[in-house]
C-alpha positions as CSV (number, residue, x, y, z in Angstrom):
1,X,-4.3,-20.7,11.8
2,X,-4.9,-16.9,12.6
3,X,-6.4,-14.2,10.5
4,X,-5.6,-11.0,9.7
5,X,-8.3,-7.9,8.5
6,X,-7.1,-5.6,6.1
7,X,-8.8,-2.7,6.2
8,X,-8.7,-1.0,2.5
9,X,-9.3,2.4,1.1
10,X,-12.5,2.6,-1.0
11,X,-10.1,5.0,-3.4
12,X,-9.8,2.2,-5.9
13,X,-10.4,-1.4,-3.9
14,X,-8.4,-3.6,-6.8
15,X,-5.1,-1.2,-6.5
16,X,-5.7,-1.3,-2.6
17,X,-6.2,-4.9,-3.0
18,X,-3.3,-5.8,-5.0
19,X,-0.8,-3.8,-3.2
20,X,-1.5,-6.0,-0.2
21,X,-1.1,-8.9,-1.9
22,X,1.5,-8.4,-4.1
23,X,3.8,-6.7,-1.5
24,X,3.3,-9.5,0.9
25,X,3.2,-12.0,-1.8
26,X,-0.1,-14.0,-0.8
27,X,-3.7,-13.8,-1.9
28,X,-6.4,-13.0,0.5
29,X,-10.4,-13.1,0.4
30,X,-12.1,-9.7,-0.3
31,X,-15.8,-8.8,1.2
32,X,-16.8,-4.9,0.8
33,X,-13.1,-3.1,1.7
34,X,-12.2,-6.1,4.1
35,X,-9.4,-7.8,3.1
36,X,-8.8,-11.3,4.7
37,X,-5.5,-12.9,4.9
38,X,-4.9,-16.4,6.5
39,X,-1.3,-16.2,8.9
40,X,-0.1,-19.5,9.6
41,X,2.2,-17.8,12.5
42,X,-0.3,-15.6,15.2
43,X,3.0,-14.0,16.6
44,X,4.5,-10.6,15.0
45,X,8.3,-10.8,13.7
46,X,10.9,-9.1,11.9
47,X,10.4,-10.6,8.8
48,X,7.9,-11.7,6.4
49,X,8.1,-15.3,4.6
50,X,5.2,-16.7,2.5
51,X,4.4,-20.2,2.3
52,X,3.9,-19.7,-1.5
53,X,2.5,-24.0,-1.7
54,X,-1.1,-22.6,0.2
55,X,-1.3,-19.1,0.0
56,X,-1.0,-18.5,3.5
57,X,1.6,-15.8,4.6
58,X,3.8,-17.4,7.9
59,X,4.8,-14.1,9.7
60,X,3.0,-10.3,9.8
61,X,5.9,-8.3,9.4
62,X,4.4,-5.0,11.0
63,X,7.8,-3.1,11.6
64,X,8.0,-2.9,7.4
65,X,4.6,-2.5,6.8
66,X,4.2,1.1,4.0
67,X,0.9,0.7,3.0
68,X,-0.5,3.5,0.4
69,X,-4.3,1.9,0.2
70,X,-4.6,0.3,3.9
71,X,-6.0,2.2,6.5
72,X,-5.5,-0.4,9.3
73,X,-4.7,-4.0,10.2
74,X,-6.5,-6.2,12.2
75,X,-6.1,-10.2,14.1
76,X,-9.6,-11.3,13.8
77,X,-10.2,-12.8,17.4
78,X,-13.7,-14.1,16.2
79,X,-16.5,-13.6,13.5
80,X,-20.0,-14.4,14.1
81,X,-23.1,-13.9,12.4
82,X,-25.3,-10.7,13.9
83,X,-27.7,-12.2,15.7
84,X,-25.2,-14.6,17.3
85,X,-22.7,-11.7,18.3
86,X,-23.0,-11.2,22.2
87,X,-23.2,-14.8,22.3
88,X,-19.8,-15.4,20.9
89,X,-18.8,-11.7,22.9
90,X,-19.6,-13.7,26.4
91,X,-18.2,-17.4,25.6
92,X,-14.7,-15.3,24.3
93,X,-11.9,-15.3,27.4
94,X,-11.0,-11.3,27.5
95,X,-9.1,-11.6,30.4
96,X,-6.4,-13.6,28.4
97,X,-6.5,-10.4,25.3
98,X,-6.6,-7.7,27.8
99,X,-3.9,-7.3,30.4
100,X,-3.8,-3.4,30.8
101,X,-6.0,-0.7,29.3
102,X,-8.4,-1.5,26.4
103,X,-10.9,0.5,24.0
104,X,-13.7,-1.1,21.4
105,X,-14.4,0.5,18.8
106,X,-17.3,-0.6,16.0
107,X,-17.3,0.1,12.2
108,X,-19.0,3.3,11.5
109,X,-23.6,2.7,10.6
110,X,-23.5,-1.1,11.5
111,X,-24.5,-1.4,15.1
112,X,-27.7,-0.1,16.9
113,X,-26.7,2.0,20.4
114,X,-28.2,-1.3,22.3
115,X,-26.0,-4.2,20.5
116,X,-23.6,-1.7,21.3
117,X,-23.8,-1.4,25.0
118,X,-24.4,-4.6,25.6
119,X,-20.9,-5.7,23.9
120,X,-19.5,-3.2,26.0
121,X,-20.9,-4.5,29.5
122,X,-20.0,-8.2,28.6
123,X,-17.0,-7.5,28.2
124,X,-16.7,-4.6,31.0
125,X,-18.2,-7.8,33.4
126,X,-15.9,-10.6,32.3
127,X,-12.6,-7.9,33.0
128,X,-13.9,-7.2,36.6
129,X,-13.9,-10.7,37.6
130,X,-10.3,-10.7,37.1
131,X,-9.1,-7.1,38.1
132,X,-10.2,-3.7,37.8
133,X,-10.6,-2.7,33.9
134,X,-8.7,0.8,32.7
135,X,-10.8,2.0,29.3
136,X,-8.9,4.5,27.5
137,X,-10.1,5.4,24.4
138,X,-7.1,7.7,23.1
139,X,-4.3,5.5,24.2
140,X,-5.2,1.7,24.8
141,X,-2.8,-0.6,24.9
142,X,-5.5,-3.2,23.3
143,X,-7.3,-1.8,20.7
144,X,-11.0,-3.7,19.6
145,X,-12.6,-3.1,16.8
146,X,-15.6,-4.6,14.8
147,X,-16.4,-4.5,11.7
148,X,-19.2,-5.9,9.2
149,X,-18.2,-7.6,5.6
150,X,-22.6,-7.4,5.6
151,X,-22.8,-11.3,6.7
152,X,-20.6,-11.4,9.2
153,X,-19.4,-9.7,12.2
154,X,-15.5,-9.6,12.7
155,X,-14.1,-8.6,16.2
156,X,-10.2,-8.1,15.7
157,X,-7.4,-6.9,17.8
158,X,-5.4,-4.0,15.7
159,X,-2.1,-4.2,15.2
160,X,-1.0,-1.2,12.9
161,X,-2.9,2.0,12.0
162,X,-1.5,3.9,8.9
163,X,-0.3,7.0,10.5
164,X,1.4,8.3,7.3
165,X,1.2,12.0,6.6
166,X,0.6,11.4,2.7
167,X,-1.7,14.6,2.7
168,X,0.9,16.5,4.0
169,X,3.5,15.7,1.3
170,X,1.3,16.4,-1.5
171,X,3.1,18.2,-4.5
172,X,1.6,22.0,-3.6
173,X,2.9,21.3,0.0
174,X,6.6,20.7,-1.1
175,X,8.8,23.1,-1.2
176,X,8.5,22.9,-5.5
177,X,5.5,22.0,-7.0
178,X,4.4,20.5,-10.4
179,X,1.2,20.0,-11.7
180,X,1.3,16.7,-13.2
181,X,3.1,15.5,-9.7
182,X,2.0,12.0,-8.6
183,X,-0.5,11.8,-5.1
184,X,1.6,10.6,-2.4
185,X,-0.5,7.5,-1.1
186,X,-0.4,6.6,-5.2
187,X,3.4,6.9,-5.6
188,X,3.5,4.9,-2.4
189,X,1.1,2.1,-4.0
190,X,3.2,2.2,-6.8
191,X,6.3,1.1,-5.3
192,X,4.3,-1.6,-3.2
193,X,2.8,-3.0,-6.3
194,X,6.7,-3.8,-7.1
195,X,6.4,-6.9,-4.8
196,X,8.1,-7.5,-1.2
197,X,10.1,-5.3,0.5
198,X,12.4,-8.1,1.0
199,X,13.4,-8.2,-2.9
200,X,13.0,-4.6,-4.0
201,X,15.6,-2.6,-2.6
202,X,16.9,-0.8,-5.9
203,X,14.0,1.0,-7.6
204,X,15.3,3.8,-10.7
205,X,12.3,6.3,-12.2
206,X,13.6,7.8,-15.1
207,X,10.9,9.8,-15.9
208,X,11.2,11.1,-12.2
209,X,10.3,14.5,-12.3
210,X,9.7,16.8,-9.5
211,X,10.5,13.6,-7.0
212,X,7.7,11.9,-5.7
213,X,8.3,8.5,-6.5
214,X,11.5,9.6,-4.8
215,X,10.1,10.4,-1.7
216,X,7.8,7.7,-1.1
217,X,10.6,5.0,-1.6
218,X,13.5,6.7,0.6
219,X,10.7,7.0,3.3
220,X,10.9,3.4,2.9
221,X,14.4,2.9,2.8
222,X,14.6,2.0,-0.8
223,X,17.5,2.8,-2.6
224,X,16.4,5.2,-5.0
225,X,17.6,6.3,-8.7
226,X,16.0,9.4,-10.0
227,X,16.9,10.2,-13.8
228,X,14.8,13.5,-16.1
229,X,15.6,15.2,-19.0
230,X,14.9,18.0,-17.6
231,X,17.3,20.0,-15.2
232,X,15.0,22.1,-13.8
233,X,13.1,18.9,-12.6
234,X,16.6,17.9,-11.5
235,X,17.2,21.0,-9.2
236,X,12.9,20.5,-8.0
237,X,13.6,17.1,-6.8
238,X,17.0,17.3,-5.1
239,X,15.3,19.9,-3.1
240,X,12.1,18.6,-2.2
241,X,14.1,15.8,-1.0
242,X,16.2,17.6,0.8
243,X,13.7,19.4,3.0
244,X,12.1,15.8,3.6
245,X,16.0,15.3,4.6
246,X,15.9,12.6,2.4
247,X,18.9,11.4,0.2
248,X,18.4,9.6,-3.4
249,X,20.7,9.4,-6.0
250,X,19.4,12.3,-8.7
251,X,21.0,13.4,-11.8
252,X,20.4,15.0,-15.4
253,X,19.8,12.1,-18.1
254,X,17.9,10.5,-20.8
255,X,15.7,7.5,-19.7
256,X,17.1,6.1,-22.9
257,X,20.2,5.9,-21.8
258,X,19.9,4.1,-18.4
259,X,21.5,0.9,-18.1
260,X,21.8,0.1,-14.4
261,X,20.5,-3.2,-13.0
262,X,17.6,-2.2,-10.3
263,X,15.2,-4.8,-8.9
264,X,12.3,-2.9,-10.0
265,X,11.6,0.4,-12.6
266,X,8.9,2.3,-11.6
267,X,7.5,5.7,-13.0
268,X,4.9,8.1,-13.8
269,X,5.3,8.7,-17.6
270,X,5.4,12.2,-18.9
271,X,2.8,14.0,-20.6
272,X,1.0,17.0,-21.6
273,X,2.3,20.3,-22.1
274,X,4.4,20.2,-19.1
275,X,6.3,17.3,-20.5
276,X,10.4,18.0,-22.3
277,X,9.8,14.4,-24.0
278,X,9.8,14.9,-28.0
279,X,7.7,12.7,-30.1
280,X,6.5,11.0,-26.5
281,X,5.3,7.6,-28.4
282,X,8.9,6.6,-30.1
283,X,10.9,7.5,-27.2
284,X,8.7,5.2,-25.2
285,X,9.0,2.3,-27.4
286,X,12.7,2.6,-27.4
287,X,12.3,3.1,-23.6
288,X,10.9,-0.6,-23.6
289,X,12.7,-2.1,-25.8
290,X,16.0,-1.0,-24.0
291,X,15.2,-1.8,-20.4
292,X,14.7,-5.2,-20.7
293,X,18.2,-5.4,-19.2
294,X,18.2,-3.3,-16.7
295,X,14.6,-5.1,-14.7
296,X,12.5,-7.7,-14.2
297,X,9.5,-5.7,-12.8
298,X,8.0,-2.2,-14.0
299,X,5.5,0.0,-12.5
300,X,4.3,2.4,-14.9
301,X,2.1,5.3,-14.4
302,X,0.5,7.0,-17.7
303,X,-2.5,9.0,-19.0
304,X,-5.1,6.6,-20.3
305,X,-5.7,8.1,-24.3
306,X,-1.9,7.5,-24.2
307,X,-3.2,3.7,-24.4
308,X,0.2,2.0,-23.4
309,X,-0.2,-1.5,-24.3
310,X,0.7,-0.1,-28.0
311,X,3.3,0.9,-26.7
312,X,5.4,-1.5,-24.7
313,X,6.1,-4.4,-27.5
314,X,6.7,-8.2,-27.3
315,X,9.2,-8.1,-24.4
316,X,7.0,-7.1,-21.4
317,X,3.5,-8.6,-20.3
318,X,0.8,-6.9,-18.0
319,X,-0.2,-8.6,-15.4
320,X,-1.8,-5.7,-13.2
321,X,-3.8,-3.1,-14.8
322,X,-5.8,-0.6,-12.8
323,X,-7.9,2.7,-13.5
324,X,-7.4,5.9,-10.7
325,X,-9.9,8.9,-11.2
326,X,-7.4,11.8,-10.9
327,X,-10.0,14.6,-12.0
328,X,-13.0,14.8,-14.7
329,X,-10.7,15.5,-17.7
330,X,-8.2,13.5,-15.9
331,X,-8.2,9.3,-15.4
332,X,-4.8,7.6,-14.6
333,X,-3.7,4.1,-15.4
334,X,-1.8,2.4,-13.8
335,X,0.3,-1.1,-14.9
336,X,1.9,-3.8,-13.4
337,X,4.2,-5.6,-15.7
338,X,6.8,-8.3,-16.3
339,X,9.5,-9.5,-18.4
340,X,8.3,-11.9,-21.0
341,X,11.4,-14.3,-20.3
342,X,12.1,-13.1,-16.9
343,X,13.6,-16.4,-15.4
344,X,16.4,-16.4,-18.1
């Protein structure tokens, strides 16, 4: 049995959290923003089963990892307790981890400059018995890194590093903006909070605006529906996906009058001044009420005095409900829900 480290944004640690687990559909053990996930399988393959009977995910799929909320992912090659770290450092066999060039890193404020040199020469020493060690800290082809959960100490291998740009594709670096636009790393959550990239390959938003839920989901090779009410949002998102040279299928419509089966429906609602959407509260209902056919799984985005558990009748049940701190007049919820009689 292996472990992986999930190293989570401190953004909002329950969102982080559950698009983790919900995307790789397994639970894990949270200390601080360290995520712990058992792995029955230590090797790295193409796909991703759980073994739903224990809660322990069989295979790291790496290659379809598109975290919003996880900043890097970790093997945990040992923990120990502080005092008892160098001890475990010298009795661990590097020689089998580290074949070419290496780097160790530790968690930012944990270690004193002595435990810290010390971990380096043990290791340093145990390498030079075998063959000369190459330390590259920009480019290593083994990566170490520690990290405290403020018992124990973890020393992990990392396997994946969140490179996304999500910064970059922020709605006043798009070609069209829009005030009300969704963050990128959000809109990314979003979509992960869906469940596994294995079952949601169909995701609509028809609420879908200037595109950002758009964006994130054809960067990972969703097949996207976009639907607004507006055609000036229309004309905004075809082109902001089009400079991404990104495709999704985008037209002019009434959310009311979608009725294409999608594996999940996910979507910042509308609001404020910016918002086309007469009397917001009834069309949302109806929006609710009418869906039922079209999905299984919604991801819904909305302002929080909008209070949308009023709002979505007998049909749908939440079963993820999270609070994001957009700005100080500003607070975002953000809900996870499911058909009432889904299995039927």
């Amino acid at each position: 049995m292996k472990e992986h480290l999930f190293l989570l944004s401190r953004d909002c640690l329950s969102l982080a959290r559950a698009e983790v687990e919900r995307s790789l559909e397994t639970k894990g053990f949270l200390k601080k923003n360290k995520l712990i996930i058992s792995v029955n399988d230590s090797s790295v393959n193409d796909s991703s089963v759980n073994d739903s009977s224990n809660n322990h995910l069989s295979i790291v799929d790496l290659s379809n990892l598109s975290l919003g909320y996880t900043r890097e992912v970790s093997e945990i090659l040992f923990s120990e307790k502080e005092l008892k770290l160098l001890l475990g450092a010298k009795n661990y066999d590097w020689g089998s981890l580290i074949k070419n060039s290496y780097s160790i890193e530790f968690e930012k404020g944990i270690f004193d400059e002595e435990t810290k040199k010390v971990f380096f020469k043990i290791v340093w020493d145990s390498l030079n018995k075998l063959k000369k060690p190459v330390v590259d800290l920009k480019k290593a082809d083994t990566k170490i890194k520690l990290y405290s959960d403020g018992e124990k100490i973890f020393v992990t291998k990392n396997l994946w590093t969140n490179s996304e740009k999500f910064e970059e594709r922020k709605a006043h670096n798009r070609l069209y903006n829009h005030p009300t636009a969704l963050h990128p790393k959000l809109a990314r959550a979003m979509i992960n909070l869906a469940g596994s990239s294995s079952k949601i390959k169909k995701i609509a938003d028809p609420f879908c605006g200037s595109g950002g839920i758009l964006i994130e989901g054809a960067l990972m090779n969703k097949k996207m529906i976009g639907i607004d009410i507006d055609k000036v949002q229309i004309i905004r998102a075809k082109e902001n996906l089009k400079s991404l040279n990104l495709k999704s299928e985008v037209s002019l419509g009434d959310a009311l009058d979608f009725c294409e089966e999608v594996d999940a429906i996910i979507s910042d609602l509308p609001y404020g001044k910016n918002s086309k959407v007469n009397n917001i509260d009834n069309t949302l209902r109806n929006f609710f009420n009418k869906i039922t056919t079209c999905t299984k799984i919604l991801v819904i985005g909305s302002e929080e005095k909008m209070n949308l558990p009023r709002l979505i009748g007998f049909e749908w049940v939440i079963v993820e409900e999270f609070s994001i701190y957009i700005h100080k007049t500003m607070t975002k919820k953000i809900f996870v829900l499911e058909l009432v009689n889904k299995n039927n």
